[in-house]
Backbone as ProteinMPNN parsed JSONL, in Angstrom:
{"seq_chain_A": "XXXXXXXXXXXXXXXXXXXXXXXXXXXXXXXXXXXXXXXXXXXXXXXXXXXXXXXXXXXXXXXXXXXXXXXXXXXXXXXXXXXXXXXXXXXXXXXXXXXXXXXXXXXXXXXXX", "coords_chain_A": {"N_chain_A": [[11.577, -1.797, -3.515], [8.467, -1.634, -2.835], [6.33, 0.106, -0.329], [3.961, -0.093, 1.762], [2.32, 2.748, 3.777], [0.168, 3.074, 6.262], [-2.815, 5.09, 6.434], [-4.664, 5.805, 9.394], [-5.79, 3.068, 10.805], [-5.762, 1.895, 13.65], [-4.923, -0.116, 16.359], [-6.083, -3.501, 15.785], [-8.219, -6.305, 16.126], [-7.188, -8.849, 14.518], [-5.373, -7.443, 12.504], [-2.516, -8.586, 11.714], [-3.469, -10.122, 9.585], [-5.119, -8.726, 7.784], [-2.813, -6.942, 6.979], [-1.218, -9.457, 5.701], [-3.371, -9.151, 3.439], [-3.188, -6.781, 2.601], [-0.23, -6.766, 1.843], [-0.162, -9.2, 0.196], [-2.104, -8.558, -1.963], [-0.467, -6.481, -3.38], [1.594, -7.898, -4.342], [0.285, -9.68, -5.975], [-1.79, -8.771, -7.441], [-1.692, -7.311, -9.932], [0.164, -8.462, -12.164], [2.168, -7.28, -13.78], [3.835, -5.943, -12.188], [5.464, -7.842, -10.815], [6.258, -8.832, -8.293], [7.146, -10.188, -5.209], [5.733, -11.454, -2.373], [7.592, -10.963, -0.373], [8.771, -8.652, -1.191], [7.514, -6.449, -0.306], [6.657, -3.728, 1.812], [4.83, -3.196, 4.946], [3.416, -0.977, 6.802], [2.046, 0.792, 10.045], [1.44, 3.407, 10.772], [1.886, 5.26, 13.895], [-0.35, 7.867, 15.744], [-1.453, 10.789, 16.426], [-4.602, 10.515, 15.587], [-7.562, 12.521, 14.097], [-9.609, 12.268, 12.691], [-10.074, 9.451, 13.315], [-11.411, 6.498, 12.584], [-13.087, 7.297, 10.053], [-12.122, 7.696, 7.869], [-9.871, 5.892, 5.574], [-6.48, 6.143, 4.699], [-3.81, 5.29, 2.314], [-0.613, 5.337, 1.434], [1.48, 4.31, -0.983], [4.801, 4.022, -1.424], [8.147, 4.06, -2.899], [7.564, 2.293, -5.171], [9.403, 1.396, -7.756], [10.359, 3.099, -10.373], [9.192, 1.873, -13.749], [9.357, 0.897, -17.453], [6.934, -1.119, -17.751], [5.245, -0.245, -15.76], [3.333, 1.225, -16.105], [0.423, 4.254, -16.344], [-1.948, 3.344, -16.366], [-1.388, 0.427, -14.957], [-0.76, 0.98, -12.244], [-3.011, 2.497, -11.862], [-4.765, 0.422, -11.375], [-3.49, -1.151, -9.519], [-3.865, 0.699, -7.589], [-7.007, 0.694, -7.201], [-6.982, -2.213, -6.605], [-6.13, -2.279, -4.23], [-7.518, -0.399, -2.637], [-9.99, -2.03, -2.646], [-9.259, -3.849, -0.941], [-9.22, -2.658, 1.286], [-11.523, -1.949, 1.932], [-12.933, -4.599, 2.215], [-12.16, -5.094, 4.577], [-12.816, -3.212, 5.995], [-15.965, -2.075, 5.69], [-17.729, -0.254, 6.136], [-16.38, 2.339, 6.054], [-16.272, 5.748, 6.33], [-14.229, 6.909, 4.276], [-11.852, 5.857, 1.531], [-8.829, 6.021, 0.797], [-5.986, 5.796, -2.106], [-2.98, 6.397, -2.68], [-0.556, 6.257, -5.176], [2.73, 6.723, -5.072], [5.196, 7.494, -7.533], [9.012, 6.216, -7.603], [12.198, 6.853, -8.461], [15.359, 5.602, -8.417], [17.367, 6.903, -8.963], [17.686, 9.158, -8.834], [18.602, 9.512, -5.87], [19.162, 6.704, -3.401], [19.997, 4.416, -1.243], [20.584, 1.055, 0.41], [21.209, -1.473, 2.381], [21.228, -5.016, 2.914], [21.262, -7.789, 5.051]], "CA_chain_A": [[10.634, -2.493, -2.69], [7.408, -0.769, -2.316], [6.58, 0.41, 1.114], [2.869, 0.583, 2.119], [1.787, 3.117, 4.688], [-1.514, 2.995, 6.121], [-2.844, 6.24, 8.105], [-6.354, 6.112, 10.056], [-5.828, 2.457, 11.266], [-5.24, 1.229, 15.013], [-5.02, -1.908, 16.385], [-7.72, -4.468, 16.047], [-7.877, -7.717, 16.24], [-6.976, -9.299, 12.677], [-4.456, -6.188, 11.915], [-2.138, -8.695, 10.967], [-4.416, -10.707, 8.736], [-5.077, -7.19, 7.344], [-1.439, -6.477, 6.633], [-1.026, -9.921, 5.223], [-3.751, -9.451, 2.369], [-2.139, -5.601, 1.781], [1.49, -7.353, 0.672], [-0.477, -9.782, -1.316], [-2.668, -7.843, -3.489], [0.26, -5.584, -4.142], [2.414, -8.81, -5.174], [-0.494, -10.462, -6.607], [-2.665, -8.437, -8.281], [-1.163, -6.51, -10.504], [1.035, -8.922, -12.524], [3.054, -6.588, -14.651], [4.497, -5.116, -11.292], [6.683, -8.602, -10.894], [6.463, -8.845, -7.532], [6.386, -11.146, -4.488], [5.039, -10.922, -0.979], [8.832, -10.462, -0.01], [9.488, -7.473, -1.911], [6.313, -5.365, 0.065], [6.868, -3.61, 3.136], [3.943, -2.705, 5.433], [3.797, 0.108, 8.529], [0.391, 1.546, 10.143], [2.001, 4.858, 11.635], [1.17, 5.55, 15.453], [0.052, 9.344, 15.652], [-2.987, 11.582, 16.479], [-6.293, 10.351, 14.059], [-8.361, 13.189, 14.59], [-10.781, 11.641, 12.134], [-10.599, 8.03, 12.985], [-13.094, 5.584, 12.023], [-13.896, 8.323, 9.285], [-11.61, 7.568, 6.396], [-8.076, 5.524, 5.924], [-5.32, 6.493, 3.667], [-2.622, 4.277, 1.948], [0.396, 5.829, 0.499], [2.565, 3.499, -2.024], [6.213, 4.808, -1.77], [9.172, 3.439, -3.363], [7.489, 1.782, -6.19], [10.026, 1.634, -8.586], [9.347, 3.486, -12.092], [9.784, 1.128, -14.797], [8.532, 1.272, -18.459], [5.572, -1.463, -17.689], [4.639, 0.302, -14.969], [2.382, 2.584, -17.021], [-0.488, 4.609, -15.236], [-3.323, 2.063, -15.749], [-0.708, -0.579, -14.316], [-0.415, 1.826, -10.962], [-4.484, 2.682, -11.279], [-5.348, -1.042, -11.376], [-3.442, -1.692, -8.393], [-4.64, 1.565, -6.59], [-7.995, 0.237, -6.902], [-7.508, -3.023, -5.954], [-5.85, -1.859, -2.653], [-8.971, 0.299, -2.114], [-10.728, -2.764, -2.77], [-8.664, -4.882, -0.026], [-9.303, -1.996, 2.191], [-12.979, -1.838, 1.817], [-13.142, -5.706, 2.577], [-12.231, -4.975, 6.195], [-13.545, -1.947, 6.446], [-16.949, -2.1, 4.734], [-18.273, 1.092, 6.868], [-15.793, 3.507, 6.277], [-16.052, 6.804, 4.953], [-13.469, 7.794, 2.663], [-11.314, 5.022, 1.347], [-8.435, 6.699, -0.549], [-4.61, 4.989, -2.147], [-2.118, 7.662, -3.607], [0.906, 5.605, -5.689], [4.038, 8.049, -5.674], [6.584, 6.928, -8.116], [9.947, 6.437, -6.788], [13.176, 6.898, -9.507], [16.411, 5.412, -7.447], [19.206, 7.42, -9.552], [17.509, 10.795, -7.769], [18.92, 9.387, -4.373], [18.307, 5.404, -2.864], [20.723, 3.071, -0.777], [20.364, 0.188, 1.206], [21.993, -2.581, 3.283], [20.288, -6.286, 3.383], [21.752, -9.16, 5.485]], "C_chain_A": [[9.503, -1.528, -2.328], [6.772, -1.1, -1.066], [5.084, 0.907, 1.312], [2.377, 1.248, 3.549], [0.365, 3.528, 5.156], [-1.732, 3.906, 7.336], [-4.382, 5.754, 8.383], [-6.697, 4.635, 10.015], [-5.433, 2.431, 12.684], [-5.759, 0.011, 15.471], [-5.636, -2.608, 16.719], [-7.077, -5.705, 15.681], [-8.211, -8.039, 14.591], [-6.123, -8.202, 11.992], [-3.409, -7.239, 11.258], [-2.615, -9.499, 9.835], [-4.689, -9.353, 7.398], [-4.047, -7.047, 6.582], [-1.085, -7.833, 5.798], [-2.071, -9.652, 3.477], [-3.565, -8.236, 1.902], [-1.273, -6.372, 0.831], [0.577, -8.169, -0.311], [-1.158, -9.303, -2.551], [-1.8, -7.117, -3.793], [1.127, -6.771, -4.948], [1.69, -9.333, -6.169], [-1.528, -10.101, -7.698], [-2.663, -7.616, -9.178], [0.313, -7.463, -11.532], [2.319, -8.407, -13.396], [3.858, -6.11, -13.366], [5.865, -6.366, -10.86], [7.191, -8.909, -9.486], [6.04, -9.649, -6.358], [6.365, -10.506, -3.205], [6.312, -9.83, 0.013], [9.08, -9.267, -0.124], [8.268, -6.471, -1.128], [6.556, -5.522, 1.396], [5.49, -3.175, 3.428], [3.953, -1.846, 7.151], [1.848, 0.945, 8.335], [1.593, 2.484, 11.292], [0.899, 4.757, 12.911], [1.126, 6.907, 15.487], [-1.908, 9.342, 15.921], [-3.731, 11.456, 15.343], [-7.194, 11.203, 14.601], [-10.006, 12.585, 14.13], [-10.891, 10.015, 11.823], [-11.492, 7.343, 13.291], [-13.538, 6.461, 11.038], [-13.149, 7.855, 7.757], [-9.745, 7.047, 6.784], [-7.615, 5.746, 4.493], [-4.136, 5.821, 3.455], [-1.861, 5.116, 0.927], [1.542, 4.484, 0.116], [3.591, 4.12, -2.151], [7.009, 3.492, -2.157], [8.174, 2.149, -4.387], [8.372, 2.461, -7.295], [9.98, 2.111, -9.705], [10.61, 2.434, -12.963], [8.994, 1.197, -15.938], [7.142, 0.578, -18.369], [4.504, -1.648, -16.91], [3.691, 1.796, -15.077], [1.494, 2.876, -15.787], [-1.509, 4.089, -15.456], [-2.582, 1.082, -15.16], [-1.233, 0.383, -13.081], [-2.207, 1.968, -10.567], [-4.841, 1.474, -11.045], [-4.962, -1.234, -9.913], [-3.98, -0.552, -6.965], [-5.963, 1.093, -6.053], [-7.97, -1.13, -6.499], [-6.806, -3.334, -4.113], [-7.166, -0.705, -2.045], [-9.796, -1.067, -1.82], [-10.345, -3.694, -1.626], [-9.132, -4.438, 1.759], [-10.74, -2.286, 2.538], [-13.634, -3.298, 2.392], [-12.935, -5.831, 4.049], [-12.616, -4.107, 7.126], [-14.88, -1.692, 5.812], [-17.472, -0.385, 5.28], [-17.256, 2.426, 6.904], [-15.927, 4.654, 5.458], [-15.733, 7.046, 3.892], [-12.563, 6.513, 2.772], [-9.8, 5.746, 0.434], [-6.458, 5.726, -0.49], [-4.187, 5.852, -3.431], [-0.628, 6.536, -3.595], [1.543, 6.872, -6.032], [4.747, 6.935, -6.472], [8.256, 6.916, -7.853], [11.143, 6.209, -8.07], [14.938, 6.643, -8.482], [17.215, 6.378, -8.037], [18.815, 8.864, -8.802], [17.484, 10.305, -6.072], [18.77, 7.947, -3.841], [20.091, 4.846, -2.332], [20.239, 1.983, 0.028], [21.505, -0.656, 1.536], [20.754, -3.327, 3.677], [21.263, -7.501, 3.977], [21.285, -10.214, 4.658]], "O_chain_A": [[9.719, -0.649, -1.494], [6.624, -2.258, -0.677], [4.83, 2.093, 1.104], [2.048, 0.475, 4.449], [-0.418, 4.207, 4.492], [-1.32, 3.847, 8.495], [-5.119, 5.368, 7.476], [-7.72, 4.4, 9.372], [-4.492, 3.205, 12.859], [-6.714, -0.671, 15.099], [-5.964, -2.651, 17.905], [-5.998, -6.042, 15.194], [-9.076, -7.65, 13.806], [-6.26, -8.134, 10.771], [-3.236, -6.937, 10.077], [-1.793, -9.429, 8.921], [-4.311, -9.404, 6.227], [-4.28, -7.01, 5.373], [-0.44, -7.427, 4.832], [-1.502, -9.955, 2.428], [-3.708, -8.199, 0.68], [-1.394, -6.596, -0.374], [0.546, -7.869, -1.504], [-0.911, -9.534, -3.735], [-2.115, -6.709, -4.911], [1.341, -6.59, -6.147], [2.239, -9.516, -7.255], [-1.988, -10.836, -8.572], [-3.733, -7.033, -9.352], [1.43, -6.95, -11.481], [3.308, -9.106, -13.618], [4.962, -5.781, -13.801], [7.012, -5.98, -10.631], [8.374, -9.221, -9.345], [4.843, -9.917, -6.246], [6.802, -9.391, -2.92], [6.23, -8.777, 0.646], [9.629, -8.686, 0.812], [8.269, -5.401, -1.737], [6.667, -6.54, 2.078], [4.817, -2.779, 2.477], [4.412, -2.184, 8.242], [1.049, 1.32, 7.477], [2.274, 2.139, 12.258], [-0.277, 4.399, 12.977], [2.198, 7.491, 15.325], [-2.897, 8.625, 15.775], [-3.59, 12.11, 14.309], [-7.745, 10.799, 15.625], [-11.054, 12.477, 14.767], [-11.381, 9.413, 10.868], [-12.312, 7.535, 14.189], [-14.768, 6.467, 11.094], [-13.778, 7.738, 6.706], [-8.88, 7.422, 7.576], [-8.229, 5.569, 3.441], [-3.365, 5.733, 4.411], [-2.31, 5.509, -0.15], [2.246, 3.888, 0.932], [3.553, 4.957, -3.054], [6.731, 2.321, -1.897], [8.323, 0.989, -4.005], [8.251, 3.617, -7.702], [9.328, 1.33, -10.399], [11.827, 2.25, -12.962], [7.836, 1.547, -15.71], [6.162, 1.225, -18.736], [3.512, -2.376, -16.925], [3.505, 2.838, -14.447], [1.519, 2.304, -14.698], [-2.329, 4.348, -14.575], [-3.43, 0.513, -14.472], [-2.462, 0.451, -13.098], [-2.696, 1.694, -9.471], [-5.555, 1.543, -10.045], [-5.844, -1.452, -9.082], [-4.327, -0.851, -5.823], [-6.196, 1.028, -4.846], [-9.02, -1.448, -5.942], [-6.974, -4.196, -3.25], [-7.408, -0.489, -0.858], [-10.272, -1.164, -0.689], [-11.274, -4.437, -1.31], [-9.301, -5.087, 2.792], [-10.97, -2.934, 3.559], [-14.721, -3.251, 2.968], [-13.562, -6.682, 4.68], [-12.738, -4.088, 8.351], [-14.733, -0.653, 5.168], [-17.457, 0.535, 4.462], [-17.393, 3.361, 7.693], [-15.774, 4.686, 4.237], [-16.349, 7.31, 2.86], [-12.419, 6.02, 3.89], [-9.998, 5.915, -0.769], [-5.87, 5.259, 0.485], [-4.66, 6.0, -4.557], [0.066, 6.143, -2.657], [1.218, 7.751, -6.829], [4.847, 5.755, -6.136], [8.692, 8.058, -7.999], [10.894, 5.198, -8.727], [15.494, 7.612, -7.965], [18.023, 6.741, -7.183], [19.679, 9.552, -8.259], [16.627, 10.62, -5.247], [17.541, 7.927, -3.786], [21.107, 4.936, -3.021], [19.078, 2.225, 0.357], [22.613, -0.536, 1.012], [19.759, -2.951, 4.296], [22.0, -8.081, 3.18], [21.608, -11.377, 4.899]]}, "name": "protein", "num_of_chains": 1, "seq": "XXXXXXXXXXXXXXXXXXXXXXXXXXXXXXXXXXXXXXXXXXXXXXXXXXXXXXXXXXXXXXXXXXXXXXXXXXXXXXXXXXXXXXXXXXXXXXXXXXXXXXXXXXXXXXXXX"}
């Protein structure tokens, strides 16, 4: 389940509006990735922004590596999470979205009700 964290946000009105069209362009726009709204987590960390309003940062963890998850699959959707970003943020500095690749057999469990 890929897990988007978003640094150098705080809370405005339409955050979750925001957070809803994150999960979808990651389910949606990227069709080789196979994924629905369900499967995408979203968290805006609470912590000292020294430089906020200056530039926000989205890290992609736990995307699963799979073979047709090549690295133009992963750049496509980098950019169109820049691009999701940029739509609510038109004025921001630096826009930036780093996909880590996540391999479960080097460590992963869970528990789902």
């Amino acid at each position: 389940m890929p897990l988007l964290v978003v640094h150098g946000v705080s809370d405005f009105y339409g955050l979750g509006e925001f957070e809803d069209s994150l999960i979808n362009t990651v389910a949606y726009s990227v069709k080789e990735l196979k994924l629905k709204p369900s499967d995408v987590s979203c968290f805006f960390p609470k912590g000292k922004m020294t430089r906020q309003g200056e530039e926000i940062i989205v890290l992609v963890e736990c995307l699963t590596a799979k073979p047709d998850r090549t690295d133009e699959v992963r750049d496509r959707l980098a950019n169109a999470i820049v691009q999701t970003v940029r739509h609510y943020f038109p004025d921001m500095n630096l826009i930036e979205c780093f996909i880590k690749p996540f391999d479960p057999k080097q460590g992963f469990a869970a528990h789902k009700k």
